[in-house]
C-alpha positions as a printed NumPy array, in Angstrom:
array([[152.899,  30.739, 113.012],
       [149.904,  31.757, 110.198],
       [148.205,  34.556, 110.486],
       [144.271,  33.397, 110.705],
       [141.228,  34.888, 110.137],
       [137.848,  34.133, 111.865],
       [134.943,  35.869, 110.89 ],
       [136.186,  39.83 , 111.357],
       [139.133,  38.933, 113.543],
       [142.187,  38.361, 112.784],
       [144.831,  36.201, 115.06 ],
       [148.464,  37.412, 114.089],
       [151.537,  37.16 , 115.372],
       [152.543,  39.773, 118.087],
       [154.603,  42.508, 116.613],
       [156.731,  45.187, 118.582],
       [154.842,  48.256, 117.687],
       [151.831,  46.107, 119.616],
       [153.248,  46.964, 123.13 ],
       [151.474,  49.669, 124.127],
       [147.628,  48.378, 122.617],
       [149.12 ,  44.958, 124.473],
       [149.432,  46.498, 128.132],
       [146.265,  48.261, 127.75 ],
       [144.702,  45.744, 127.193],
       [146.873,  42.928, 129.455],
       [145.877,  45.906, 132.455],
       [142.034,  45.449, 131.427],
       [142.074,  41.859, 131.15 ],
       [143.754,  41.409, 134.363],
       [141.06 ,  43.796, 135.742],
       [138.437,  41.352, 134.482],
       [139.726,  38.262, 135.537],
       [141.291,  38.449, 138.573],
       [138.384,  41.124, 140.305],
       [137.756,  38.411, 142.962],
       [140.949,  36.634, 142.895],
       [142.8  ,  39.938, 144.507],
       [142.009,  43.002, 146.106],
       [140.665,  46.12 , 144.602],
       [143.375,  47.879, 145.888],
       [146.29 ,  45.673, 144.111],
       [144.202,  45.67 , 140.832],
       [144.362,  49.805, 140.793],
       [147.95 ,  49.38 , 141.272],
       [148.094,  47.482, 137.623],
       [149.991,  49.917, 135.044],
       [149.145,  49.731, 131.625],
       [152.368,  51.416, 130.554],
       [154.23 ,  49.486, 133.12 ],
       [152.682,  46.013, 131.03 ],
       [153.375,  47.963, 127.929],
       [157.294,  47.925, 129.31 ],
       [157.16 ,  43.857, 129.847],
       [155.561,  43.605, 125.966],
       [158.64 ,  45.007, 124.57 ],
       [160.771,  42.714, 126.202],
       [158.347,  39.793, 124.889],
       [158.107,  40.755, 121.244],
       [162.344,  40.624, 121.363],
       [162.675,  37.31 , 122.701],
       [163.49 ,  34.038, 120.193],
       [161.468,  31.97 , 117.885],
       [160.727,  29.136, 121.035],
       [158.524,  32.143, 121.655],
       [155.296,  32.445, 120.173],
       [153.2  ,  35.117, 121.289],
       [149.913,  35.906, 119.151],
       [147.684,  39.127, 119.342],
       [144.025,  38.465, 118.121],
       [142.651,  42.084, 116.676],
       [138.706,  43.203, 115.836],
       [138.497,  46.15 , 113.297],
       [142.573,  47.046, 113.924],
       [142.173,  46.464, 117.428],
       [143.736,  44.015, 119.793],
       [141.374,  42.227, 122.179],
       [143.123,  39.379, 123.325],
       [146.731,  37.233, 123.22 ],
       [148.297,  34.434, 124.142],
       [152.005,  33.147, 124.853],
       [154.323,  29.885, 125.028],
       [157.303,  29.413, 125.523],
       [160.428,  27.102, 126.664],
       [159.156,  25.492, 130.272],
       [160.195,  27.867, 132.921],
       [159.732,  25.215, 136.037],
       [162.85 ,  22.654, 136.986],
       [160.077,  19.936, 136.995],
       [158.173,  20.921, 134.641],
       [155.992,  18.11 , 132.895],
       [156.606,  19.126, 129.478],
       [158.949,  21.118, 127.268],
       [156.616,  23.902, 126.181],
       [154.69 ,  26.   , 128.71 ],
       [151.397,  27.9  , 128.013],
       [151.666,  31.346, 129.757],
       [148.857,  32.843, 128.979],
       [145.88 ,  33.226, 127.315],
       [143.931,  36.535, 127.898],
       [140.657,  38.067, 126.01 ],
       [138.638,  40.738, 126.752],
       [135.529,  39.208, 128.672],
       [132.769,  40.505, 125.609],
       [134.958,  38.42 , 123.242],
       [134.337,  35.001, 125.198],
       [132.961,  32.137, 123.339],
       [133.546,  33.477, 120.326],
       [135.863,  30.686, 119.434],
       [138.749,  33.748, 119.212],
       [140.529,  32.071, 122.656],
       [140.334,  28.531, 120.527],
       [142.422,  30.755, 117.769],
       [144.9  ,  31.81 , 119.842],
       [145.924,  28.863, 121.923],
       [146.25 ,  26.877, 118.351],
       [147.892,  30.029, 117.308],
       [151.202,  29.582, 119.849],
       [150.522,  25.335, 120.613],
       [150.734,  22.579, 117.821],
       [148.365,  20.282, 117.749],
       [148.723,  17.49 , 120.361],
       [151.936,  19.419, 121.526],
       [153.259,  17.923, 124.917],
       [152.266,  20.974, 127.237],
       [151.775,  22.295, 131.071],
       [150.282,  25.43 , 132.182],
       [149.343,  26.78 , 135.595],
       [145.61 ,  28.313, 136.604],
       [144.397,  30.181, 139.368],
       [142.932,  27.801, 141.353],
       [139.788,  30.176, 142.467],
       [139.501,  30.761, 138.87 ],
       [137.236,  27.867, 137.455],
       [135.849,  29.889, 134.089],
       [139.03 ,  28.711, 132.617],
       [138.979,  24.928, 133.2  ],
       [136.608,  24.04 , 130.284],
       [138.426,  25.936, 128.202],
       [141.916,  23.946, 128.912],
       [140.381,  20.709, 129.307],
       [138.422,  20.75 , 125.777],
       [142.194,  20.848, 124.699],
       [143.271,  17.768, 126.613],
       [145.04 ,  19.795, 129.189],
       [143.939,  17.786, 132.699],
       [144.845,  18.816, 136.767],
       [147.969,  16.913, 137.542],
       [148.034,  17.17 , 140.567],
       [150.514,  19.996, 141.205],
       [150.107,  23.262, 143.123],
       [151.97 ,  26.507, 144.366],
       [151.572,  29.238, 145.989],
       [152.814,  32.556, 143.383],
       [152.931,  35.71 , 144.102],
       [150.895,  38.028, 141.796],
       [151.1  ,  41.826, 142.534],
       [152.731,  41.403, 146.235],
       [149.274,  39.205, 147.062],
       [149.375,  35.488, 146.67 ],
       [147.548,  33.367, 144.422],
       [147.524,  29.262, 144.973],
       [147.84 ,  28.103, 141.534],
       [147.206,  24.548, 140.248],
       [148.76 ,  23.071, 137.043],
       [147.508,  21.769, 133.876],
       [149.064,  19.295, 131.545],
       [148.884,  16.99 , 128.342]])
């Protein structure tokens, strides 16, 4: 993975002494997003040193990993993962877990940067979406990622969320 720079930001690859700037800001960003998808009371349950523990285990796994921080002035304000497919039925290989960005770094093109940061161009590729969460969609389907019809119900911090899956 290159490291890239747009405008003052800079889209690197994630690095282990990142973990604890990660769940920081993985705890705020989960704040942000998911304010209406859960309850108040689950989102003040979210740990930033508890997401700083799951970073460390991220930053040791293998190359089929690619996890990329995007930074602003030495500070991270976004990331995004892929990996090896994690469902039995999964429609392609590689699996898009994530990307987050702090909500006044939106349409910036710094999200663009960090999906093509951890996905290859045209790369075969599924993810799955909140399904109450529609600020997302464009964002996937500008990148050829379309609803395929599947859905599930996940947990996410002992609530539920109905997710519905993306691929290309």
């Amino acid at each position: 993975m290159a490291t890239e720079t747009h405008a003052d930001v800079l889209v690197r690859p994630v690095r282990d002494v990142d973990a604890e700037a990660l769940g920081r800001v993985h705890a705020k960003v989960w704040h942000e997003t998911y304010d209406q998808l859960i309850s108040t009371a689950t989102l003040e349950n979210v740990s930033p040193r508890r997401l700083a523990e799951l970073w460390t285990h991220y930053t040791a796994q293998g190359p089929e990993y690619r996890m990329a921080a995007a930074l602003v002035d030495g500070e991270i304000i976004g990331f995004a993962g892929s990996g090896p497919a994690r469902d039995a039925d999964a429609p392609a290989a590689r699996e898009l877990y994530f990307v987050y960005l702090l909500d006044s770094w939106h349409r910036k093109g710094i999200g663009r940067a960090l999906f093509d940061a951890v996905v290859d161009d045209g790369e075969p590729l599924y993810l799955w979406l909140a399904e109450r969460y529609p600020g997302a969609r464009d964002f996937y389907e500008k990148r050829d990622l379309r609803l395929d019809g599947a859905r599930r119900d996940e947990p996410f911090l002992g609530e539920t969320l109905t997710e519905v899956r993306y691929s290309r």
